[in-house]
C-alpha positions in Angstrom: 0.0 0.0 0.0 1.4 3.6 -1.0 1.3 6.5 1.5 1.4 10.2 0.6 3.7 11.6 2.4 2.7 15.4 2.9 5.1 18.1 3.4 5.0 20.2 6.5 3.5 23.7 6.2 5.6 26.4 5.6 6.5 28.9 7.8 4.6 31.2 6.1 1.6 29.4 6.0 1.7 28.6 9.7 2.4 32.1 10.3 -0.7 33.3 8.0 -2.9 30.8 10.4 -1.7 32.4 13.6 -2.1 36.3 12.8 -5.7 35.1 11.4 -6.9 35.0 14.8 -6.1 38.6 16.0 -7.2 42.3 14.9 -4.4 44.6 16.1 -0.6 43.0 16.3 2.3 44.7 17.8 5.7 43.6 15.5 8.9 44.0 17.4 11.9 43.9 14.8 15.2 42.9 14.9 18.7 42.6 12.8 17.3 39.5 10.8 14.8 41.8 8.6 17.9 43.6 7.4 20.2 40.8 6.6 19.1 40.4 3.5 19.5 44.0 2.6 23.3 43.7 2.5 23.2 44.5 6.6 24.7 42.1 8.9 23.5 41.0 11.9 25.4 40.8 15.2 24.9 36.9 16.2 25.5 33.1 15.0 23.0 30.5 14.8 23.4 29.8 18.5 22.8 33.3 20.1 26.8 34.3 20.4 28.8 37.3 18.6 30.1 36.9 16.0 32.4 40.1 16.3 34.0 41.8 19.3 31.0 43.4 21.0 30.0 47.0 20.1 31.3 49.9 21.8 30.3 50.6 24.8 28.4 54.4 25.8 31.2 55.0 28.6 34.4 53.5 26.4 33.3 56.1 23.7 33.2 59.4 25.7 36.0 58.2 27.8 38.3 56.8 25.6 39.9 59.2 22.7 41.2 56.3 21.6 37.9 54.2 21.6 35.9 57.0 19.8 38.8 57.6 17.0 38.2 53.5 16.7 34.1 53.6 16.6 34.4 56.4 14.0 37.2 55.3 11.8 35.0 52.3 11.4 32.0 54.0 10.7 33.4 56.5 7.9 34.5 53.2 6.2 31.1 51.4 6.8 29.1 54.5 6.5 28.3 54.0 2.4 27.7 50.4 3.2 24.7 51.1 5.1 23.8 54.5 3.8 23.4 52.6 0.1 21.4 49.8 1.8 17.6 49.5 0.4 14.5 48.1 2.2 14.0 43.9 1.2 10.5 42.0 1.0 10.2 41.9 4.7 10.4 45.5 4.9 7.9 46.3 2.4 5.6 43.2 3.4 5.4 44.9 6.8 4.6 48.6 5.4 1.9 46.5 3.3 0.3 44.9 6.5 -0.2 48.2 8.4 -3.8 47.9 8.6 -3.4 44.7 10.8 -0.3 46.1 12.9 -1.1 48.4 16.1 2.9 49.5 15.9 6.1 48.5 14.6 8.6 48.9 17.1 12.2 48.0 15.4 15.7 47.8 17.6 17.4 48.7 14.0 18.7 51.9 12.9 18.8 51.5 9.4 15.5 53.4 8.8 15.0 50.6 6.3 11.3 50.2 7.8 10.5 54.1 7.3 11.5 53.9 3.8 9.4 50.7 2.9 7.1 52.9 3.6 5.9 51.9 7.2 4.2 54.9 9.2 4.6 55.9 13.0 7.7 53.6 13.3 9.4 53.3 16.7 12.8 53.4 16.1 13.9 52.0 19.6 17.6 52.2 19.6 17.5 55.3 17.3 18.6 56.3 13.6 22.2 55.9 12.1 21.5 58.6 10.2 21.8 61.2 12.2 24.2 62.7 14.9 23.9 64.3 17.9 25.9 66.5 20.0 26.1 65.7 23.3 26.6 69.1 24.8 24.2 71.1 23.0 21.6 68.5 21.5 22.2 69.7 17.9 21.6 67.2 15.5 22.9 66.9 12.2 22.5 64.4 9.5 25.2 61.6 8.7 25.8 62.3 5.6 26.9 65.7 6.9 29.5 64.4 9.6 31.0 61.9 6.3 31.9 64.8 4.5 33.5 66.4 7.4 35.5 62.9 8.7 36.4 62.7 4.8 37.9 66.3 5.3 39.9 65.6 8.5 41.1 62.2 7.3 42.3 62.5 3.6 44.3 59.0 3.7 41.3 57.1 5.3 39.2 57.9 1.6 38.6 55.2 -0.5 39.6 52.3 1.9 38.1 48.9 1.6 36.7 47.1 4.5 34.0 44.3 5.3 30.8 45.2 6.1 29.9 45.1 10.2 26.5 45.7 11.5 24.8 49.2 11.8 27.7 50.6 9.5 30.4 49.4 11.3 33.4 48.0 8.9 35.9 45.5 10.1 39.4 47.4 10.3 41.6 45.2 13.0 44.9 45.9 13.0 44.9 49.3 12.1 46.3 52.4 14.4 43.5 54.4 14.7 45.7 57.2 17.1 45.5 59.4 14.4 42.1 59.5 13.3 40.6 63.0 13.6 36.7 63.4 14.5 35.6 66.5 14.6 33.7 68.1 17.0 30.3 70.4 16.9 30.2 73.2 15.3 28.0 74.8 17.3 29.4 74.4 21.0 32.6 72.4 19.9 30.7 69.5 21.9 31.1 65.5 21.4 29.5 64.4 18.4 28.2 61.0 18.8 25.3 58.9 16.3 21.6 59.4 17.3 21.4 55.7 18.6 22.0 53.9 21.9 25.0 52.6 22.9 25.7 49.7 25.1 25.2 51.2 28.6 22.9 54.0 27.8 19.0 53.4 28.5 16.3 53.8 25.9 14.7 57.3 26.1 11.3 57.1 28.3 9.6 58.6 26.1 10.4 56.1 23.5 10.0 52.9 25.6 6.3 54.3 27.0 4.9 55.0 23.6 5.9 51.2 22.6 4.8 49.9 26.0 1.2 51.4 25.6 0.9 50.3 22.2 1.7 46.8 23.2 -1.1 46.8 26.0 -4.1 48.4 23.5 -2.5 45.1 20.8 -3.8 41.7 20.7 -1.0 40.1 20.3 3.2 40.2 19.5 5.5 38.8 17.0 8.5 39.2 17.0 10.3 39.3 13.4 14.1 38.6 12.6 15.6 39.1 16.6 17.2 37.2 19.0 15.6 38.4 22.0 18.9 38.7 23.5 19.1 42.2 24.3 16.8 43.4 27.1 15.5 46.4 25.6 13.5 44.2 22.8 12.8 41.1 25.5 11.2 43.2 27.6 8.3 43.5 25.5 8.2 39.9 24.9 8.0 39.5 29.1 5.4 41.7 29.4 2.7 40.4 26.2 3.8 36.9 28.1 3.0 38.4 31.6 -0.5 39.8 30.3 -1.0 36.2 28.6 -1.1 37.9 24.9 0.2 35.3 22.8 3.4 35.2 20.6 4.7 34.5 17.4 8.3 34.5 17.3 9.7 34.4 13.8 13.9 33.9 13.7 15.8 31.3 13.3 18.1 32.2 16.9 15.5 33.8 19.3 15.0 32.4 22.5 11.0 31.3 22.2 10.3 29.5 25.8 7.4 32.1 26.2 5.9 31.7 22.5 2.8 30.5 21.7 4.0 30.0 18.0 7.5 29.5 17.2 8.7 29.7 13.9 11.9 29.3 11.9 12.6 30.9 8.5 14.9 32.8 6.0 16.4 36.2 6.9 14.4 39.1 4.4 12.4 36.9 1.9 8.6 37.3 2.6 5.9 36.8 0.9 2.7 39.4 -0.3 0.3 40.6 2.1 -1.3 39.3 4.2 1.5 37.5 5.4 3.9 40.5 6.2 6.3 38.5 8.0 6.3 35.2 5.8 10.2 34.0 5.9 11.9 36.4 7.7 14.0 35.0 10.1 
């Protein structure tokens, strides 16, 4: 006697099923919906760096050395990123936003802005701009490029692999001699507008996420590890007010999900499935 065998349902599929139930979902983003946009992510399979940590908020005020490091880095990766488009999970996401209460990202890519999503919460800020830290003005990136360029003539044209958030990998080099410049207005730190480890998220910013995950039906969680406690938080508390949970990434740590999924880093599918295959 012949049996059928049936394949399993897809990701997708079983992700379509679960969102069916629910009105208003709150999507919490991470690295994984960027991956495929030429972005790299900070972890391997199993959770761990794959890169010397990044730098931390009190190393880079601190440290002259530390902060000619992050920014030499970041004039090399700066093009990298800055060139980087929005992928299908971006624009699969901007497509659902009838069905999503908010979209709360820990990227910084503004990749989620551009695919046309609305209202974003950019949690841990926008690469894209920088901030001073004595005065508050901000400037755009693209701005503080021109002026590293400038400062650093022999840096120009130098060829590096691509790190997350527009870092570049450049071990080995002496960076003692890297000029940043400083504010023009109050001759203040300059620093990009996102947080460092060891700085908190703004209030502001983590209340206007935390109401909008009370008034939702439900989370998921698209293309993060959960490993960082500024996005796990949220997934604690829709757990702690028995909300259910989709968690869609190949590394996150899902003990609290109701739905746990596994998938492909930026490939999703049309609506209504806006976060079919991302992983």
């Amino acid at each position: 006697m012949n049996r059928v065998m049936q394949a399993p349902p897809a990701p997708s599929d079983l992700l379509r099923d679960w969102l069916s139930g629910f009105g208003r979902v709150f999507v919490l983003t991470g690295a994984g919906c960027s991956t495929a946009s030429g972005i790299p992510d900070y972890r391997d399979a199993r959770g761990e760096w794959k890169r010397t940590p990044p730098v931390d908020f009190r190393d880079f005020v601190g440290d002259p050395l530390a902060n000619a490091r992050y920014w030499a880095r970041s004039f090399v990766g700066w093009p990298m990123v800055s060139a980087a488009a929005p992928n299908d999970a971006h624009r699969a996401l901007a497509q659902a936003a009838g069905r999503i209460s908010r979209l709360v990202t820990q990227n910084v890519d503004g990749l989620h802005e551009r695919a046309g999503s609305a209202g974003v919460i950019d949690l841990h800020g926008r690469i894209d701009r920088v901030v001073c830290l004595q005065c508050a003005a901000s400037t755009p990136r693209s701005e503080m490029q021109e002026r590293l360029a400038d400062a650093n003539a022999g840096w120009s044209g130098l060829v590096a692999g691509a790190a997350p958030d527009g870092d570049a990998d450049l071990e080995g080099r002496d960076f003692s001699g890297f000029r940043v410049p400083a504010c023009r207005a109050c001759a203040g730190m300059l620093k990009p507008d996102v947080v460092f480890f060891g700085e908190n998220v703004p209030r502001a910013r983590y209340e206007a996420a935390r109401d909008a995950l009370r008034q939702s039906d439900a989370l998921l969680v698209v293309g993060s590890s959960l490993m960082v406690y500024s996005g796990f938080r949220f997934a604690r508390m829709a757990h702690e007010a028995g909300q259910p949970i989709a968690i869609l990434s190949p590394i996150a740590r899902s003990r609290r999900a109701t739905c746990a999924l596994r998938g492909s880093p930026g490939h999703c599918g049309s609506p209504p499935r806006p976060s079919a295959g991302c992983g």
